[in-house]
N, C-alpha and C positions, 0 to 999 in steps of 0.2 A: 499446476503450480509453475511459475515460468522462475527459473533458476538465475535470469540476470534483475528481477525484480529487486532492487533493495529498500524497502520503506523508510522511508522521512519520518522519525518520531519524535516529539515535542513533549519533555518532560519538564514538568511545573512541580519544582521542588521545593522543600520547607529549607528555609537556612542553615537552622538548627540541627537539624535532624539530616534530612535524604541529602542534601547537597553536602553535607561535612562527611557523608557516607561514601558517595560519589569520589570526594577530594583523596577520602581514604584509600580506596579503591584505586585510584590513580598512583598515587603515594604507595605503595604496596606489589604494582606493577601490576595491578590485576586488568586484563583488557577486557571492555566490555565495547560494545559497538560503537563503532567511528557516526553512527548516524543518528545517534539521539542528541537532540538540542538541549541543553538544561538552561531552564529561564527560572532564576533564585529568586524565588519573593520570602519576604519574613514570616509567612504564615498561612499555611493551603488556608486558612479561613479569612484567608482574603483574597480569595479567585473568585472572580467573577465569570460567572456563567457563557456571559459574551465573549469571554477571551476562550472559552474551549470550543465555542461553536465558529471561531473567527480560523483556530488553527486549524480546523477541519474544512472550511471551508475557500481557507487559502491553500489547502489541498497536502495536509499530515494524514500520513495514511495509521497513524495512531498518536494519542498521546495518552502519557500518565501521568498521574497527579502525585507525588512524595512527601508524605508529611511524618510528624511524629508518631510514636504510638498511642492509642488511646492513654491519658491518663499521663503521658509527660509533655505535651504542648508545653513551650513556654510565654504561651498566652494562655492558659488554660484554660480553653475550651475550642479553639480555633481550627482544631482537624474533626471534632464531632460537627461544630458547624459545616466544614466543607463535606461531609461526609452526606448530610443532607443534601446538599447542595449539587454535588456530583449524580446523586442518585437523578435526582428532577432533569439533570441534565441527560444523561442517560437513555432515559423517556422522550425526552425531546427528539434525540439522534434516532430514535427507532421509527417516531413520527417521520422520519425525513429522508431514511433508507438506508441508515448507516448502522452496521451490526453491532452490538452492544460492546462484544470484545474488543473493539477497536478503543474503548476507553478503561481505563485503569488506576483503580487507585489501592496505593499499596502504604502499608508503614514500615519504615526502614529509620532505622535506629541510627545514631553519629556513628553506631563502632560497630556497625552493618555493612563496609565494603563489600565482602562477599556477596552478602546476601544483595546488594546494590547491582553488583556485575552477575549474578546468577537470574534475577526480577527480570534486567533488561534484554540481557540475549534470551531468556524466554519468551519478554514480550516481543519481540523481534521474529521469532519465531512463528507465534501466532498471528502476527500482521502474515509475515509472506505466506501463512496458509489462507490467509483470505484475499490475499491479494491487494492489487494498488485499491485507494481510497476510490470511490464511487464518484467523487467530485472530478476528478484528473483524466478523466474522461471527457469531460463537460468544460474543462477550461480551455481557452486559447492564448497558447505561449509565443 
């Protein structure tokens, strides 16, 4: 494990839910990683597949996806759809030699900051156990 490693993580958050969780977290002075991106959409069931495989391949050495929890979407149904949708993904990355852990998707409630900043510096933790993305290797900066 190389120690000055620090992964790039890309978190695609529900509005509602994970990002109001995140705000809180903040708001509350809870620190959770200076290197996770949160990119807010209104609904993990409206990610599209090409954007997780876009952030991996522009070289996120993880990312996660934040939604509601089953049963309170405020589209209701929009984090079971994504839920399908992450998995298929998922399978695609293994196809293509990227370890499954590197993707994640968690439900994290509006009045879940802890559990917001507790998610991320773990998943942070299992990035730098596997190291930089397989892509970052292969690109020319």
């Amino acid at each position: 494990m190389n120690d000055q490693f620090e992964p790039q993580i890309i978190a695609l958050v529900c509005n509602w839910c994970t990002y109001t969780a995140a705000d809180l977290a903040g708001t509350s002075r809870l620190s959770y990683p200076s290197n996770v991106r949160l990119v807010r959409l209104m609904c993990t069931g409206m990610i599209d597949a090409k954007y997780i495989i876009k952030a991996f391949l522009d070289g996120a050495d993880g990312v996660v996806i934040g939604g509601c929890h089953p049963g309170d979407c405020h589209y209701i149904n929009g984090n079971l759809k994504a839920t399908k949708r992450i998995y298929g993904v998922g399978k695609i990355m293994e196809q293509f030699g990227f370890e499954p852990d590197r993707l994640r998707l968690k439900w994290i409630g509006a009045s879940e900051g802890l559990e917001f900043q507790k998610n991320m510096a773990e998943f942070i933790e299992t990035i730098k156990q596997l190291g930089p993305s397989p892509v970052k290797s292969r690109m020319i900066l």
